[in-house]
PDB file of N, H, CA, C and O in Angstrom:
ATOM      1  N   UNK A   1       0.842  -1.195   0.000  1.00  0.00           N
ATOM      2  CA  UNK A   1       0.000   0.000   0.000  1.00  0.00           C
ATOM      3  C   UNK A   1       0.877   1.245   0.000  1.00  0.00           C
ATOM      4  O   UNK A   1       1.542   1.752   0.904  1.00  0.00           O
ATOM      5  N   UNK A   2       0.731   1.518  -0.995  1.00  0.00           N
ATOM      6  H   UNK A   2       0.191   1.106  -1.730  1.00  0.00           H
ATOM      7  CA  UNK A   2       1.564   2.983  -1.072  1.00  0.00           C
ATOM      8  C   UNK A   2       0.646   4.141  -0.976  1.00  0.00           C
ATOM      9  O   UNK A   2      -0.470   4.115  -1.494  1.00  0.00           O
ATOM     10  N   UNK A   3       1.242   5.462  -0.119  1.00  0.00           N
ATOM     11  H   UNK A   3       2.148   5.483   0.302  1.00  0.00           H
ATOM     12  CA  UNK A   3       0.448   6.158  -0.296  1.00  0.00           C
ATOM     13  C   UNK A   3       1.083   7.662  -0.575  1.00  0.00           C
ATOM     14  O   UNK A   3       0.830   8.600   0.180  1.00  0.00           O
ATOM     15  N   UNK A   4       1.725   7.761  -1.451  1.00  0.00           N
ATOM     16  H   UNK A   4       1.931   6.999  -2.064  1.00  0.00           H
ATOM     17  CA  UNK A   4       2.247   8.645  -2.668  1.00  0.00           C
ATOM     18  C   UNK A   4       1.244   9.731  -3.443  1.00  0.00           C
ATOM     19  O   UNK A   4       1.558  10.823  -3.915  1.00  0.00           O
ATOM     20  N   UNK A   5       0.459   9.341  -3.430  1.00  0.00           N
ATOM     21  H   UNK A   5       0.204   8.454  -3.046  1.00  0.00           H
ATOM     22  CA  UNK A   5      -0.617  10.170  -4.156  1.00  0.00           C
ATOM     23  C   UNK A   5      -1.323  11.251  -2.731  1.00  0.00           C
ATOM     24  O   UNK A   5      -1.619  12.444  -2.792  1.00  0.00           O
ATOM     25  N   UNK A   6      -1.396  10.578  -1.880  1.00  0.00           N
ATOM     26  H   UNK A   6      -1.155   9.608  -1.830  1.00  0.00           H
ATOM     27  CA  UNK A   6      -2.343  11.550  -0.951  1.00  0.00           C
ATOM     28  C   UNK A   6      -0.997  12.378   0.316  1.00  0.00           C
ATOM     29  O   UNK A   6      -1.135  13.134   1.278  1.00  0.00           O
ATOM     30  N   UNK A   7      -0.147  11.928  -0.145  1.00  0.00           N
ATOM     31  H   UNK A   7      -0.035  11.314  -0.926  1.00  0.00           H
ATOM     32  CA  UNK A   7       0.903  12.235   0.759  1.00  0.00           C
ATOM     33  C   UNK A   7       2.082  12.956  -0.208  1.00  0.00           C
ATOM     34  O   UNK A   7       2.335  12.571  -1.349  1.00  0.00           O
ATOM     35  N   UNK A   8       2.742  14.061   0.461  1.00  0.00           N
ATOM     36  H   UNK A   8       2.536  14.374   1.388  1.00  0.00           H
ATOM     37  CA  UNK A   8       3.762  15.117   0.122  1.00  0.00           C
ATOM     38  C   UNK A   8       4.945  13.767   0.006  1.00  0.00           C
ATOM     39  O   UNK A   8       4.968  12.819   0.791  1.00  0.00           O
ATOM     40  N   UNK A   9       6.023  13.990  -1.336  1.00  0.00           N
ATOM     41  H   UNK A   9       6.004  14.760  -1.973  1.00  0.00           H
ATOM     42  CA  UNK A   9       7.166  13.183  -1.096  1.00  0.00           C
ATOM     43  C   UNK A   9       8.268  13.130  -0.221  1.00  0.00           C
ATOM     44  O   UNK A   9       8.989  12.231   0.213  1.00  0.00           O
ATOM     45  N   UNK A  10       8.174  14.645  -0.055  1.00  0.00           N
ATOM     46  H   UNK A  10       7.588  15.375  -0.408  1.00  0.00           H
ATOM     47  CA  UNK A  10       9.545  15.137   0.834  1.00  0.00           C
ATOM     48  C   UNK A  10       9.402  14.513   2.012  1.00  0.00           C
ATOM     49  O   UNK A  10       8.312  13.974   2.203  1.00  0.00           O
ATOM     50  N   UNK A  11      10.250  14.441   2.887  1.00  0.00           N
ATOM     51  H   UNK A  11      11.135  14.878   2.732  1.00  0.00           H
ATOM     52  CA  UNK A  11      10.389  14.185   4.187  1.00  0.00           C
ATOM     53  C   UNK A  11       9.585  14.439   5.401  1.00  0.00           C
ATOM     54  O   UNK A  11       9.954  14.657   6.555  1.00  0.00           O
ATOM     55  N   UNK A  12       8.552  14.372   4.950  1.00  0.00           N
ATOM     56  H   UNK A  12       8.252  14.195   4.013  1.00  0.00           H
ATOM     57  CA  UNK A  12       7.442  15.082   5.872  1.00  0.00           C
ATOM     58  C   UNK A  12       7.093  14.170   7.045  1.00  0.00           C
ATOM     59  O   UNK A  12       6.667  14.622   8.108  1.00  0.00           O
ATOM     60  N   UNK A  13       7.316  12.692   6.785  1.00  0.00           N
ATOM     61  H   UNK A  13       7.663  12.325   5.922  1.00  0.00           H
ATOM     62  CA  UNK A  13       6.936  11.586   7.403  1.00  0.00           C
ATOM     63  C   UNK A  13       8.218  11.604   8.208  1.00  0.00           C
ATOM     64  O   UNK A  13       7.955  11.326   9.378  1.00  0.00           O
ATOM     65  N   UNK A  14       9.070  11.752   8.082  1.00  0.00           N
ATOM     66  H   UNK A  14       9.284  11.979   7.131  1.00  0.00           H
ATOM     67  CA  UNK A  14      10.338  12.008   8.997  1.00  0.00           C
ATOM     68  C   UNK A  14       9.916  11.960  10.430  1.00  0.00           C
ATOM     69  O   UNK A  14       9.825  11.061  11.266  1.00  0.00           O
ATOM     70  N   UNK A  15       9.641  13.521  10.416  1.00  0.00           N
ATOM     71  H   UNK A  15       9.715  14.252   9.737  1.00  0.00           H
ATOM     72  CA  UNK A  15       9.081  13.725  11.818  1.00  0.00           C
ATOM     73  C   UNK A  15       8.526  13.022  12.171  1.00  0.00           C
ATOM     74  O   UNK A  15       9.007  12.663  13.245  1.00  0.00           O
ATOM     75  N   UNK A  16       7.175  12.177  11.795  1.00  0.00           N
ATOM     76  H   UNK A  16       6.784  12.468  10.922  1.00  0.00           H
ATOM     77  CA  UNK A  16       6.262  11.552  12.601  1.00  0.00           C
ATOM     78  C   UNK A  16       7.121  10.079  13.232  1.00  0.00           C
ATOM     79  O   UNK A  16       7.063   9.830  14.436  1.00  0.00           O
ATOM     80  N   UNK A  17       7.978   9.084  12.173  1.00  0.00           N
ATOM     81  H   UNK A  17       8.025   9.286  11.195  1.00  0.00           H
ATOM     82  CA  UNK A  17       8.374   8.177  12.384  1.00  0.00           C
ATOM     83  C   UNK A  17       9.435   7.881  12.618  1.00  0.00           C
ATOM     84  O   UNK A  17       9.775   6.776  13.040  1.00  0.00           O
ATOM     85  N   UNK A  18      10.339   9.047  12.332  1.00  0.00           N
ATOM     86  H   UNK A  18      10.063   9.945  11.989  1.00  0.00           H
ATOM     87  CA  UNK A  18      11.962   8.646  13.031  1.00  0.00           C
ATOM     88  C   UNK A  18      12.512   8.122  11.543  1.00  0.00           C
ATOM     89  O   UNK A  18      13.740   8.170  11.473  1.00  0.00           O
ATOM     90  N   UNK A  19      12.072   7.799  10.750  1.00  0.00           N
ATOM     91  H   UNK A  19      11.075   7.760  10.807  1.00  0.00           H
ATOM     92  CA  UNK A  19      12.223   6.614   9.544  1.00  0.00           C
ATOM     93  C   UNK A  19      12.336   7.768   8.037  1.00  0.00           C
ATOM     94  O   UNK A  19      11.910   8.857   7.651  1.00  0.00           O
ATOM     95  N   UNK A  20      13.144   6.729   7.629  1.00  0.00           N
ATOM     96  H   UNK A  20      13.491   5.845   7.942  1.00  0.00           H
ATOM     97  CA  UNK A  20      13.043   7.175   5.732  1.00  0.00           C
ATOM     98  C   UNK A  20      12.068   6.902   5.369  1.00  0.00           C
ATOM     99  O   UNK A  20      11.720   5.826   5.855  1.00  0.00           O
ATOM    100  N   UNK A  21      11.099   7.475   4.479  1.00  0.00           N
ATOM    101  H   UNK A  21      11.382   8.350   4.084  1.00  0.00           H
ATOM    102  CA  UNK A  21      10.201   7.353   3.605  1.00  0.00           C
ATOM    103  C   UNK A  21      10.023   6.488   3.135  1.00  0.00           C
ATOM    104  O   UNK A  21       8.852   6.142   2.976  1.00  0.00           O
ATOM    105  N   UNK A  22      11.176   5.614   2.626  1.00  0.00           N
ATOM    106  H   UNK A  22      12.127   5.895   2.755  1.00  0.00           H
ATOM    107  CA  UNK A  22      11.009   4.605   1.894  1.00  0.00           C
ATOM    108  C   UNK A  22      10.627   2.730   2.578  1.00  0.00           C
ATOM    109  O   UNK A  22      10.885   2.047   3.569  1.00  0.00           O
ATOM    110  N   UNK A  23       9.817   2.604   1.158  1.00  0.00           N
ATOM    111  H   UNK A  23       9.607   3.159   0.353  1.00  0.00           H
ATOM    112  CA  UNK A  23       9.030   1.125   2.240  1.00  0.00           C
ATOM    113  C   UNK A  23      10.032   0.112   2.282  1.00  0.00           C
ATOM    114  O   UNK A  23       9.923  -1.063   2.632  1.00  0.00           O
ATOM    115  N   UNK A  24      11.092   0.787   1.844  1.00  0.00           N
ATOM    116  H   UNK A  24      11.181   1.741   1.560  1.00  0.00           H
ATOM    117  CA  UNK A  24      12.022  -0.671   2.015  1.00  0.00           C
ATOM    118  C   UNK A  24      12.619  -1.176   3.025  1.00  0.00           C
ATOM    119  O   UNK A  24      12.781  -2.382   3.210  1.00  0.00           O
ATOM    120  N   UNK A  25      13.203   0.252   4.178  1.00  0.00           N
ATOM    121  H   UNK A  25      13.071   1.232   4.029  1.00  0.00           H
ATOM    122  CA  UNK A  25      13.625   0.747   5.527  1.00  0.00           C
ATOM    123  C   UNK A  25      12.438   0.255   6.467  1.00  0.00           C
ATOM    124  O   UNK A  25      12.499  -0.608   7.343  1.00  0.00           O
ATOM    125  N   UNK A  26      11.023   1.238   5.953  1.00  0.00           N
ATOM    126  H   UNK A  26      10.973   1.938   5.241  1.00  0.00           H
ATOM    127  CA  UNK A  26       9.967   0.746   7.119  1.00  0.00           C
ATOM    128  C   UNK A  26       9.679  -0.604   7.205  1.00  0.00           C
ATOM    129  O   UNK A  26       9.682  -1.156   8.305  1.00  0.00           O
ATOM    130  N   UNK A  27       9.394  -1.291   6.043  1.00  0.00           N
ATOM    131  H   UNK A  27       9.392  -0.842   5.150  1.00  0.00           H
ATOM    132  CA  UNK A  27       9.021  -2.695   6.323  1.00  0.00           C
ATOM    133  C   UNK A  27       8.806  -3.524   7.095  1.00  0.00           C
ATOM    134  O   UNK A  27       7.783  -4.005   7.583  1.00  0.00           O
ATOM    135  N   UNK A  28      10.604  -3.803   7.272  1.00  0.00           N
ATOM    136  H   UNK A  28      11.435  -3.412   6.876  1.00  0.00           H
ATOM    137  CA  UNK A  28      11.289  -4.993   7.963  1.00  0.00           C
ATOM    138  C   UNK A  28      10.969  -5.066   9.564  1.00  0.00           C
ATOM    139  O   UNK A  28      10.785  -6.102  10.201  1.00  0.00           O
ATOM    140  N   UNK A  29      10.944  -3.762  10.057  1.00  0.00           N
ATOM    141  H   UNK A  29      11.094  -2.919   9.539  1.00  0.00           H
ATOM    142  CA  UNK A  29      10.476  -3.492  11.288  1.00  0.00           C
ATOM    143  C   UNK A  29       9.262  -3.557  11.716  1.00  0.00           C
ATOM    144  O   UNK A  29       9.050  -4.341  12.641  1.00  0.00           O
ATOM    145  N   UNK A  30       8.075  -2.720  11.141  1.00  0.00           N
ATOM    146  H   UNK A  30       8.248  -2.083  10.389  1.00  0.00           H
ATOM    147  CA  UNK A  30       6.983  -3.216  10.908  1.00  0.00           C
ATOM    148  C   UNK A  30       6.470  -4.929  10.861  1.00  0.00           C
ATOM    149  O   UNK A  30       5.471  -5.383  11.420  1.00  0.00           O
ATOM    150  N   UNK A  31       7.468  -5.691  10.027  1.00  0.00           N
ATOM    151  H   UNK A  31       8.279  -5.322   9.572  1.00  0.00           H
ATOM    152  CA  UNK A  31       7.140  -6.964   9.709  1.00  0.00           C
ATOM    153  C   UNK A  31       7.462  -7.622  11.084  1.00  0.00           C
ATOM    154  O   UNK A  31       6.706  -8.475  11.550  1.00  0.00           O
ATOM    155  N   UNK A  32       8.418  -7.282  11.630  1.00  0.00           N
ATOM    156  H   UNK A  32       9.033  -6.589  11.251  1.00  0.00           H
ATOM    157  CA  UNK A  32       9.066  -7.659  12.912  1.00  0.00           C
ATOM    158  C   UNK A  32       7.865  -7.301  13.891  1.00  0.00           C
ATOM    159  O   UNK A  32       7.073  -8.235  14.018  1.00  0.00           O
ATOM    160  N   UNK A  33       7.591  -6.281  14.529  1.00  0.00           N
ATOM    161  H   UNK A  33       8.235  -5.522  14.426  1.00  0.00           H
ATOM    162  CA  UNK A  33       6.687  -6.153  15.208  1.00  0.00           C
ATOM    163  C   UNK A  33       5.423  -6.780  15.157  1.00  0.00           C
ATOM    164  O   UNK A  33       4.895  -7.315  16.132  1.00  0.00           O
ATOM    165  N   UNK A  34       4.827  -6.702  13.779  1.00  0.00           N
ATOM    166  H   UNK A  34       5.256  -6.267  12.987  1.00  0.00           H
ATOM    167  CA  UNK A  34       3.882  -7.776  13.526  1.00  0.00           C
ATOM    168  C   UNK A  34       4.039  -9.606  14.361  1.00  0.00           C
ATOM    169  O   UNK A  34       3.286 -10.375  14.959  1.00  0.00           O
ATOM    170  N   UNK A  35       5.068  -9.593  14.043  1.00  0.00           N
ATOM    171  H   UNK A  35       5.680  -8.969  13.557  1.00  0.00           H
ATOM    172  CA  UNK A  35       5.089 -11.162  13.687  1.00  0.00           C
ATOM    173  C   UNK A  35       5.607 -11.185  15.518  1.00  0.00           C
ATOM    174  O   UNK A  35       5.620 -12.349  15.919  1.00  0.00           O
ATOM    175  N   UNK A  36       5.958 -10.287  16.485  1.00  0.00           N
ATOM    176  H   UNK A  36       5.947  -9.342  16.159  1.00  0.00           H
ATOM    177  CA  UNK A  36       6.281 -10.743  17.588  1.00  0.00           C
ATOM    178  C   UNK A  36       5.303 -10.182  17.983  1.00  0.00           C
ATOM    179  O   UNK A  36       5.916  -9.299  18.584  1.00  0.00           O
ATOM    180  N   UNK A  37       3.876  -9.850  18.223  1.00  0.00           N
ATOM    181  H   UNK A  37       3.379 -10.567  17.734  1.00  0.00           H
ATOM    182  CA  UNK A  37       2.860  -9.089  18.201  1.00  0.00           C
ATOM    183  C   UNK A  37       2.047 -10.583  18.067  1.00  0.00           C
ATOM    184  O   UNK A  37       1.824 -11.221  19.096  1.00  0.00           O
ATOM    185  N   UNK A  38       1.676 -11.032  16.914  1.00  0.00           N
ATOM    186  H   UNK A  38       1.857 -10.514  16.079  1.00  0.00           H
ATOM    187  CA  UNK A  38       1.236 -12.503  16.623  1.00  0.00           C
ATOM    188  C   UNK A  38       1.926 -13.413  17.142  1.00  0.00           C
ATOM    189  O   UNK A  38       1.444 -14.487  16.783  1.00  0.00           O
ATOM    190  N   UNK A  39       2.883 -13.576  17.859  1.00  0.00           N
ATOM    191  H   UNK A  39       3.274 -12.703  18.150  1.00  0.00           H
ATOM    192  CA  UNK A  39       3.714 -14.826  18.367  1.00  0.00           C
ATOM    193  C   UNK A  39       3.285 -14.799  19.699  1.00  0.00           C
ATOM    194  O   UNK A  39       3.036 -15.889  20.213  1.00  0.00           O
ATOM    195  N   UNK A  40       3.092 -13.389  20.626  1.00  0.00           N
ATOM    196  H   UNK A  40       3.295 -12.503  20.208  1.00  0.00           H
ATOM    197  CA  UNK A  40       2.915 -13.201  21.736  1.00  0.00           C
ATOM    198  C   UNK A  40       1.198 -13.958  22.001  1.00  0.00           C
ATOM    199  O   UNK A  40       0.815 -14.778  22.836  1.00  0.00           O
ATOM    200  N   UNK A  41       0.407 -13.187  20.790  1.00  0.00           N
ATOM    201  H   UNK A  41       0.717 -12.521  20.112  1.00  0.00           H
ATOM    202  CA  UNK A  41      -0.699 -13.630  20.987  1.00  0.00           C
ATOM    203  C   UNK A  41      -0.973 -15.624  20.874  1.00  0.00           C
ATOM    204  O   UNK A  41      -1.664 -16.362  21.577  1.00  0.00           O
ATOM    205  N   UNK A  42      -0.282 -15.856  19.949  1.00  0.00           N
ATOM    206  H   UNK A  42       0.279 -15.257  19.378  1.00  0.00           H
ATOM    207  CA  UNK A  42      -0.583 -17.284  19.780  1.00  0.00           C
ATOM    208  C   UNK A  42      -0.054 -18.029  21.043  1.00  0.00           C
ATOM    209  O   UNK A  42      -0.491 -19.133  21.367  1.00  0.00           O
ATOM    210  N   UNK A  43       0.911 -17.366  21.737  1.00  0.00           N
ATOM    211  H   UNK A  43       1.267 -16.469  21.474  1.00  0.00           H
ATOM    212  CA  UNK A  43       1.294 -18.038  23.043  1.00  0.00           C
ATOM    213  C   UNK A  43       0.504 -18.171  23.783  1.00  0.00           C
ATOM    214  O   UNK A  43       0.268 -19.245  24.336  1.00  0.00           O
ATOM    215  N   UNK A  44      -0.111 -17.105  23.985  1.00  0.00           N
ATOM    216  H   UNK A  44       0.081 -16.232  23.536  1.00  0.00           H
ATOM    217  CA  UNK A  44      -0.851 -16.559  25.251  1.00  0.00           C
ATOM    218  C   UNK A  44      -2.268 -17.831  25.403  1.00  0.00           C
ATOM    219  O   UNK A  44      -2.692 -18.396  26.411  1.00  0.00           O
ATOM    220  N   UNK A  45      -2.755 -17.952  23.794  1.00  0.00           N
ATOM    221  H   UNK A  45      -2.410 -17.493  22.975  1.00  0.00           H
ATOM    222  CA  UNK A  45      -3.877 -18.439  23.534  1.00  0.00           C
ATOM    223  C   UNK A  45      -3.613 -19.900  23.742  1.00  0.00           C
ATOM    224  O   UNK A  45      -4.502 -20.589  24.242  1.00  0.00           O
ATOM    225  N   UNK A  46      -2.207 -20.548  23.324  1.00  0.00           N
ATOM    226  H   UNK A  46      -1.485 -19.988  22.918  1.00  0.00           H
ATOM    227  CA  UNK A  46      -2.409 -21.649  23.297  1.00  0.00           C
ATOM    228  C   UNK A  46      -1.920 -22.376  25.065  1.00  0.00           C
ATOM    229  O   UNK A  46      -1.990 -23.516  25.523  1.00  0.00           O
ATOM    230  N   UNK A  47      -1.551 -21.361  25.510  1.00  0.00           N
ATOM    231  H   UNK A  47      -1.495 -20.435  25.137  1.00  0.00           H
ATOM    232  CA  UNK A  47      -1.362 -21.723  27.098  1.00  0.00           C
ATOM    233  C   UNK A  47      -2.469 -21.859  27.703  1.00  0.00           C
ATOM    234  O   UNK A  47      -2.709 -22.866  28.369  1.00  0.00           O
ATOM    235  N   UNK A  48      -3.552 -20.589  27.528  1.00  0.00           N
ATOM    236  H   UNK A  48      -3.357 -19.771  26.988  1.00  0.00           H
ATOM    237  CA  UNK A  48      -4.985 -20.336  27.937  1.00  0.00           C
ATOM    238  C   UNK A  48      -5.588 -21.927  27.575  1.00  0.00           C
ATOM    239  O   UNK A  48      -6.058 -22.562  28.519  1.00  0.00           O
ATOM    240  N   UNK A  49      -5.571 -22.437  26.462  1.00  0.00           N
ATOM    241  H   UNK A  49      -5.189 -21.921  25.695  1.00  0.00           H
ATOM    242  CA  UNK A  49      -6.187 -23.643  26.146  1.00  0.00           C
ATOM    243  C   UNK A  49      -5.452 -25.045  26.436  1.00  0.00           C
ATOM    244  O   UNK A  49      -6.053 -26.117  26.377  1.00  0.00           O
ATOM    245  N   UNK A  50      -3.837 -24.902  26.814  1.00  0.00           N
ATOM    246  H   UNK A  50      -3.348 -24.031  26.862  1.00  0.00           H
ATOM    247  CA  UNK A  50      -3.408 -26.256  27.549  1.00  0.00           C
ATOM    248  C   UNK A  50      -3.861 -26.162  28.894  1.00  0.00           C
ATOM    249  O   UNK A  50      -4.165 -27.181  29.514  1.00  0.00           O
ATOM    250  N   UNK A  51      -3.945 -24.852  29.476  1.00  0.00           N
ATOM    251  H   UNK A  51      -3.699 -24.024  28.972  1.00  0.00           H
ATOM    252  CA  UNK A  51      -5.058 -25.299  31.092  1.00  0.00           C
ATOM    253  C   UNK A  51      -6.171 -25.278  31.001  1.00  0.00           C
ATOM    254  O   UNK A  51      -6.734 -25.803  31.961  1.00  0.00           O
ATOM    255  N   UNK A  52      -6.752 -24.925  30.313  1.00  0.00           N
ATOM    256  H   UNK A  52      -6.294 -24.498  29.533  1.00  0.00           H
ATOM    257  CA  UNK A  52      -8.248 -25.316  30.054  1.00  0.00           C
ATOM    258  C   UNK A  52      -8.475 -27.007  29.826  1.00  0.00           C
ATOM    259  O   UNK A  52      -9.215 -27.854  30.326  1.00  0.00           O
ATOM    260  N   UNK A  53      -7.759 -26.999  29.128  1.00  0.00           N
ATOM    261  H   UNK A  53      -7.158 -26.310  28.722  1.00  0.00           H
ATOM    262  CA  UNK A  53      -7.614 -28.834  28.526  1.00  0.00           C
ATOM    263  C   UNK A  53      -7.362 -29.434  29.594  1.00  0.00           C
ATOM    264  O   UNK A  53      -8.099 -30.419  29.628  1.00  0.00           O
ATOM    265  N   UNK A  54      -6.438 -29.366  30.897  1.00  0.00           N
ATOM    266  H   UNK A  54      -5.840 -28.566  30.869  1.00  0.00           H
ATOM    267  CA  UNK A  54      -5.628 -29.972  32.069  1.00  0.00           C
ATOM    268  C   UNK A  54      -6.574 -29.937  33.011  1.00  0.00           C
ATOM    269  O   UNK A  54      -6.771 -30.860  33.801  1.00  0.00           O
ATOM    270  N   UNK A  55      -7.408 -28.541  32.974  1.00  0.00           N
ATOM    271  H   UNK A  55      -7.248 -27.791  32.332  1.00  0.00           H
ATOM    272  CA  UNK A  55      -8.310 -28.820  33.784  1.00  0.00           C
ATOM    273  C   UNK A  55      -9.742 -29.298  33.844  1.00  0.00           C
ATOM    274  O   UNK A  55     -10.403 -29.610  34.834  1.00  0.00           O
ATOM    275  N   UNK A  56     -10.123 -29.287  32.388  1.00  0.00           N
ATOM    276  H   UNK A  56      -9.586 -29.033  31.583  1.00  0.00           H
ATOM    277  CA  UNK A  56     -11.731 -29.949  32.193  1.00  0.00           C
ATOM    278  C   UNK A  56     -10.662 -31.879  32.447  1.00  0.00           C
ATOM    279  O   UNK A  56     -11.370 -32.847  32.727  1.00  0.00           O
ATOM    280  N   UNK A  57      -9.350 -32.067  32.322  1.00  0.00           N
ATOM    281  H   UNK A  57      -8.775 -31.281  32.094  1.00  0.00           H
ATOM    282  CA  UNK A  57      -9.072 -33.379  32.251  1.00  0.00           C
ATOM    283  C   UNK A  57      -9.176 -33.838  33.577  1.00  0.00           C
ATOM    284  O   UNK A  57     -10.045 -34.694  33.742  1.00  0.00           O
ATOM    285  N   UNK A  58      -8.290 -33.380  34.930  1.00  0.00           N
ATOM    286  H   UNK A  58      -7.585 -32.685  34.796  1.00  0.00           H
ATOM    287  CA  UNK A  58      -8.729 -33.211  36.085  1.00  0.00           C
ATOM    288  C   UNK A  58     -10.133 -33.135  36.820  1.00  0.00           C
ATOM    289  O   UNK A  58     -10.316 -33.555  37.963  1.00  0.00           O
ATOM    290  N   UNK A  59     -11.090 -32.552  36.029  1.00  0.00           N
ATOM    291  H   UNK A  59     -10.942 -32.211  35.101  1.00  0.00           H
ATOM    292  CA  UNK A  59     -12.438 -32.332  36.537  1.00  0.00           C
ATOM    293  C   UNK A  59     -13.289 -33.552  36.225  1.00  0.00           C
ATOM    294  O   UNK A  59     -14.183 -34.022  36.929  1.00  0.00           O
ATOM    295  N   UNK A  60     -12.942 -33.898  35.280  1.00  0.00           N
ATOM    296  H   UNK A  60     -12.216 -33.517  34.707  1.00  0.00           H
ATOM    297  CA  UNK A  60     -13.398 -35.694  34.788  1.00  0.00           C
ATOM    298  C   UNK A  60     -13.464 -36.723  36.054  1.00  0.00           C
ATOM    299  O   UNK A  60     -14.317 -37.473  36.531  1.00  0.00           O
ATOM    300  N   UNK A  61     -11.681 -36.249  36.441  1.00  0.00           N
ATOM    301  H   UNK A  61     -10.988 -35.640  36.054  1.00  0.00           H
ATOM    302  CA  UNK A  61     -11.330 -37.857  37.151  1.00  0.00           C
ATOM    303  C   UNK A  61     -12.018 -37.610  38.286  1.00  0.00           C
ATOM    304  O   UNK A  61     -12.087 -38.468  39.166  1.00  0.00           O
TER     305      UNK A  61
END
């Protein structure tokens, strides 16, 4: 998603992000955060559901 058309080229984004303009710089970081952002969550969820599982197994016996 580029957004070149609704946005000034110059360095304007500077300020806001610390970052070069270019999507090649932002990416990788972005992609990074994503993906430890989704890793955190899939942890969280699949812990939530090994005690859930341990304990409906426990509640059986």
């Amino acid at each position: 998603m580029k957004h070149a058309q609704t946005k000034p080229q110059k360095g304007s984004d500077l300020k806001w992000f610390g970052l070069p303009r270019s999507a090649e710089t932002k990416q990788p970081f972005l992609l990074r955060k994503r993906v430890f952002i989704a890793k955190a969550v899939f942890e969280a969820i699949s812990e939530m559901s090994l005690n859930y599982k341990n304990k409906s197994k426990y509640d059986r016996l």
